[in-house]
C-alpha positions in Angstrom: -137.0 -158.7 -40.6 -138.2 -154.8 -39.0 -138.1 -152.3 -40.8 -135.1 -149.8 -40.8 -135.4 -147.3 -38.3 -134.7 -143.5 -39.1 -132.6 -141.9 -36.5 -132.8 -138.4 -35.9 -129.4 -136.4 -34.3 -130.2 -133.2 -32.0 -127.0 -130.9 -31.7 -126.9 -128.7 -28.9 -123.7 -126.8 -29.2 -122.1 -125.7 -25.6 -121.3 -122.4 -24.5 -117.9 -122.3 -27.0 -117.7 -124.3 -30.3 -116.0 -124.6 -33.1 -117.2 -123.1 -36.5 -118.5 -126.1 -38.3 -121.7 -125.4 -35.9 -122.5 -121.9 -36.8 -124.6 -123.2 -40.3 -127.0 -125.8 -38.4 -127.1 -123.8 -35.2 -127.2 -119.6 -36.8 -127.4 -120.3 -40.4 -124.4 -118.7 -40.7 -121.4 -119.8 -42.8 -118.0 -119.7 -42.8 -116.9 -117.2 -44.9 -119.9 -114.7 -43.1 -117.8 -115.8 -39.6 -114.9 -114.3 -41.3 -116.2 -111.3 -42.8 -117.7 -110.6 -39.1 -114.6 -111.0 -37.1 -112.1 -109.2 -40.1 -114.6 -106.4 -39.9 -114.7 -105.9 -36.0 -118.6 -107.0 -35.9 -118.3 -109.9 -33.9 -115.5 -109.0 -30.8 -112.1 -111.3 -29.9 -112.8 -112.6 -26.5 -116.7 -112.1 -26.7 -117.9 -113.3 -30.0 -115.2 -115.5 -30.8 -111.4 -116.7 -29.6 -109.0 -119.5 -30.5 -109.0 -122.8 -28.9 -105.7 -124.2 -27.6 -105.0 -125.8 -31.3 -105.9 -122.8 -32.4 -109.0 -123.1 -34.6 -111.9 -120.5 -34.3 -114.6 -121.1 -31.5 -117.7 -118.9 -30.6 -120.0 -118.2 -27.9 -123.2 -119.2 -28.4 -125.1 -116.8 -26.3 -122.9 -113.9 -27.3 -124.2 -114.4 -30.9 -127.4 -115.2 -30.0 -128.0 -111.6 -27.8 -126.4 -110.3 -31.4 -128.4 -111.8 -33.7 -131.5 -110.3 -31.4 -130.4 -106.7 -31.3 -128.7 -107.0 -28.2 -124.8 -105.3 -28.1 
């Protein structure tokens, strides 16, 4: 019998995703997602937005260029 292989997942979120993705991909949890968008850091429509079911997505590179400085 072989030996059990280890299999190793590589995420690579797309341009919009939902918020279960911000801790693996920006280290960044839920309740800091909140704080952002309650406290006009993070922008509707450029930061973040609500999917047709209407659950909290973000924009990857908008967060990105944030988390770098960039406005």
């Amino acid at each position: 019998m072989a030996a059990a292989e280890k299999l190793t997942y590589s995420i690579t979120p797309g341009d919009w995703f939902r918020g279960n993705l911000l801790v693996p991909t920006f280290g960044i949890t839920a309740e800091a997602a909140r704080k952002y968008r309650d406290r006009g850091v993070w922008l509707e429509g450029k930061h973040f937005r609500r999917d047709p079911l209407g659950m909290y997505v973000y924009n990857r590179q908008a967060i990105t260029d944030w988390m770098g400085g960039k406005v």
